[in-house]
TIVEX-564007 format. One record per residue (C-alpha): x, y, z; residue number from 1. Coordinates in Angstrom, 1 decimal, padded with zeros to 4 digits. Each point is the difference from the previous one (the first is absolute). Example, Ala and Ser with C-alpha at 12.3 -4.5 7.8 and 13.67 -1.06 7.14 Angstrom:
2
+--------+--------+--------+------+
|   east |  north |     up | zati |
+--------+--------+--------+------+
|  012.3 | -004.5 |  007.8 |    1 |
|  001.4 |  003.4 | -000.7 |    2 |
+--------+--------+--------+------+
// end
This chain:
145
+--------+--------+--------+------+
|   east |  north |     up | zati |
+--------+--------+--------+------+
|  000.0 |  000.0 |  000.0 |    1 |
|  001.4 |  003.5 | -000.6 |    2 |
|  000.5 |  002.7 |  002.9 |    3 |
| -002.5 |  002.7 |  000.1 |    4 |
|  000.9 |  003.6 | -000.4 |    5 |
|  002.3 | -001.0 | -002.9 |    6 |
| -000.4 |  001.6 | -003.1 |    7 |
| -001.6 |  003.2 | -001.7 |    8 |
| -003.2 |  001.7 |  001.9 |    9 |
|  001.0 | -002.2 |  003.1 |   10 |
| -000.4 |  002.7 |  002.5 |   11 |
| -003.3 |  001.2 | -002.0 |   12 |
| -003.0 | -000.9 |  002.3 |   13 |
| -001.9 | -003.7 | -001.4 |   14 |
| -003.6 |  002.0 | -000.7 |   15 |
|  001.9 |  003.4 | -001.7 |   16 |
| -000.5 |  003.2 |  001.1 |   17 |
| -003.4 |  002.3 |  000.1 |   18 |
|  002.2 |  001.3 | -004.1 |   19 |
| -000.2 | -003.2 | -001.4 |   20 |
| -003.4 |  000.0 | -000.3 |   21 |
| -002.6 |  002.0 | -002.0 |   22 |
| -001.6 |  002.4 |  001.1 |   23 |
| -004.1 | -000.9 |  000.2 |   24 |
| -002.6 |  002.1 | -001.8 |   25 |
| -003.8 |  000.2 | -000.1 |   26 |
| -002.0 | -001.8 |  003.1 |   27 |
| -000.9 | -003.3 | -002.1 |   28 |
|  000.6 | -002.4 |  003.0 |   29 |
| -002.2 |  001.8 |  002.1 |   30 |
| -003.0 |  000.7 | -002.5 |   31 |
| -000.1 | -003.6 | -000.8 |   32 |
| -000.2 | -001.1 |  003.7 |   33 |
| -002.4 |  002.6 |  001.0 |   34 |
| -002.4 | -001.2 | -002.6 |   35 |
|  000.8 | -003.5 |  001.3 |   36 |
| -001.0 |  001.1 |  003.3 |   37 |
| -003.2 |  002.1 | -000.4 |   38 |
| -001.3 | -003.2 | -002.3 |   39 |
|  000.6 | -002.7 |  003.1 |   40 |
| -001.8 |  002.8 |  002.2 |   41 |
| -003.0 |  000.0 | -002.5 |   42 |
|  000.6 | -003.7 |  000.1 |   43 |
| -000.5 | -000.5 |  004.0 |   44 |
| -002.8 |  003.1 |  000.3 |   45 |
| -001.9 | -002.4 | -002.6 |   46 |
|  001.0 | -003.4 |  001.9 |   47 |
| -001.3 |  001.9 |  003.2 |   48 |
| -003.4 |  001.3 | -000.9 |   49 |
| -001.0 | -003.5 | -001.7 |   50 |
|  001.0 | -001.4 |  002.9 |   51 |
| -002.1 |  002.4 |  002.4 |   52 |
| -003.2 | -000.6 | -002.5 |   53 |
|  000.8 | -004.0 |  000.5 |   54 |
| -000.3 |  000.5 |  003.8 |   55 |
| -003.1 |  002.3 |  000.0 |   56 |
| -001.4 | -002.1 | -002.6 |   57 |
|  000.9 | -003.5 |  002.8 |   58 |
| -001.3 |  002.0 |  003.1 |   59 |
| -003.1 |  000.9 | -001.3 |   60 |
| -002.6 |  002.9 | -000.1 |   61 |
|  001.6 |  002.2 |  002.5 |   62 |
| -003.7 |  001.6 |  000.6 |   63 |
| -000.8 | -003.1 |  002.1 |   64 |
|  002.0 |  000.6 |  003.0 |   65 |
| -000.1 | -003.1 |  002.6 |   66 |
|  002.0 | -000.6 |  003.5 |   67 |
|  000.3 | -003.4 |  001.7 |   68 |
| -001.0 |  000.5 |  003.5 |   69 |
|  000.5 | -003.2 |  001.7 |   70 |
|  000.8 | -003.9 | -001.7 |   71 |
|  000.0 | -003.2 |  002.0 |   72 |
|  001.3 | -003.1 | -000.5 |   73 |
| -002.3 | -003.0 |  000.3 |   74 |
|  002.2 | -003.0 |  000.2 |   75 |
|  001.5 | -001.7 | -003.3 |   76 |
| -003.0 |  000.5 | -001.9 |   77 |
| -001.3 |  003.8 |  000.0 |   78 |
|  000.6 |  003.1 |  000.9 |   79 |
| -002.9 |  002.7 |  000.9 |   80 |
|  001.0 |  003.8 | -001.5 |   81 |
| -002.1 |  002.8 |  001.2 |   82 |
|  000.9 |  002.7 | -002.1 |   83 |
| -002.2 |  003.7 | -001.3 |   84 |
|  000.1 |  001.4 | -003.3 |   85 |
| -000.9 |  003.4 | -001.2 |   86 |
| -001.9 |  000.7 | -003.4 |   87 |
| -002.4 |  002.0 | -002.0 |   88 |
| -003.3 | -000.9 |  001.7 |   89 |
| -001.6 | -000.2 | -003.8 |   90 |
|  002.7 | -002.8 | -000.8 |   91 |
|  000.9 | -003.5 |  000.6 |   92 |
|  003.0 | -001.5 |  000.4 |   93 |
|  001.8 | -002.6 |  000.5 |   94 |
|  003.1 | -000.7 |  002.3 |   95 |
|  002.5 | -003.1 | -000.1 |   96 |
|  000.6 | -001.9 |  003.4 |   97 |
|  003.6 | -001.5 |  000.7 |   98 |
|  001.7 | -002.6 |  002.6 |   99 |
|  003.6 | -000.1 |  000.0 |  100 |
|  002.1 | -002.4 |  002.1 |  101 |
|  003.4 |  000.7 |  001.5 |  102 |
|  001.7 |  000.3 | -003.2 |  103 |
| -002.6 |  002.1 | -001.6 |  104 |
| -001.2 | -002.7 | -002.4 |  105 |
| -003.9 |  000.3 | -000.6 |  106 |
| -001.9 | -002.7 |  001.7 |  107 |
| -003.3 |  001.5 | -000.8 |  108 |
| -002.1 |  002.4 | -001.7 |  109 |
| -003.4 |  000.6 | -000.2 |  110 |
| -001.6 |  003.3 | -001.6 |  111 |
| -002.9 |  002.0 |  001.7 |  112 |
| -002.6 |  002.0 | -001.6 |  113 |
| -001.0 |  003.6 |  001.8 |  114 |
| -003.6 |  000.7 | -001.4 |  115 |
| -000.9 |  003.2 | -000.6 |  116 |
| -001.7 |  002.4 |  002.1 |  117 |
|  002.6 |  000.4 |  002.2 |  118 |
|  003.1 |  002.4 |  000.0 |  119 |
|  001.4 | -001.5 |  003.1 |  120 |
| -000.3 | -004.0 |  000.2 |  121 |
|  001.7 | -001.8 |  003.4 |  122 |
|  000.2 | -004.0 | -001.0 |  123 |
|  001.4 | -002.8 |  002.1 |  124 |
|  000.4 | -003.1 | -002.7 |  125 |
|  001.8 | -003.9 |  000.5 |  126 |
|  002.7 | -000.4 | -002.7 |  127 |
|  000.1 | -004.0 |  000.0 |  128 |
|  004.0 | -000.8 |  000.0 |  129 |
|  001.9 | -003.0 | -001.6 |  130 |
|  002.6 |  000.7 |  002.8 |  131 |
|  000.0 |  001.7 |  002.9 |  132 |
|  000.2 |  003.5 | -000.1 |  133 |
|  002.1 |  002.5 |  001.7 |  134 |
| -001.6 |  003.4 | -001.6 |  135 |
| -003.1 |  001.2 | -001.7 |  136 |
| -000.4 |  003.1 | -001.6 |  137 |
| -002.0 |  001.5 | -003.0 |  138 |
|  002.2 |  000.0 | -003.2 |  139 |
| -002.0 |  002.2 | -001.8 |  140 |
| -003.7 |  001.4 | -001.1 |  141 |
| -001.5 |  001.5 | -002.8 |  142 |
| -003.1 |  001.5 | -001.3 |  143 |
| -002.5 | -001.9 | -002.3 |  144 |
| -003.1 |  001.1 | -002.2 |  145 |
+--------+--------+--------+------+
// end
């Protein structure tokens, strides 16, 4: 192998010197990466409202407004939900029961009709359970005709 530092340019820095290179012009690099960048921010705002309209659109009406005031679990094969749901008295709806179990699997479900007439309905229902369960609550609700 031969020594270093032996030869022309040997005491010349390995990279060269801030004169060896040319100098830049114009902001081409940077235009192209700002485009770049403003088109993955239209990108994600897009990604994010489709995905806001999916959840409102899985939740439900949000003019049915309901609370789960008490649930109790009656051994392996039910649980009792007593839950109240707020609506348009003129309406109907309808609200989806659930049992969970201690790893949030769904054991049951059972929907419930609120007639109407009422704005302000207070139901205690059974949800019959494959399992026994460890939670009930009322996954969602949703005006009918």
């Amino acid at each position: 192998m031969g020594e270093r530092g032996v030869g022309p340019g040997a005491d010349a820095p390995v990279l060269g010197t801030p004169d060896a290179f040319p100098e830049r012009t114009g902001r081409a690099g940077r235009t192209g990466r700002s485009v770049g960048l403003v088109i993955i921010a239209v990108v994600v705002a897009l990604a994010m409202g489709g995905w806001g309209y999916v959840m409102m659109s899985a939740k439900g009406d949000p003019e049915v407004q309901n609370e789960v005031i008490a649930f109790e679990v009656q051994g392996p094969g039910a649980v009792t939900i007593t839950f109240q749901a707020h609506k348009a008295a003129d309406r109907a709806a309808v609200c989806r029961l659930r049992a969970t179990d201690t790893d949030h699997a769904e054991v049951g479900a059972r929907d419930v009709s609120l007639p109407a007439g009422q704005a302000d309905v207070r139901l205690t229902e059974r949800v019959v359970t494959s399992a026994r369960a460890t939670s009930g609550h009322v996954q969602y609700c949703y005006l009918v005709q």
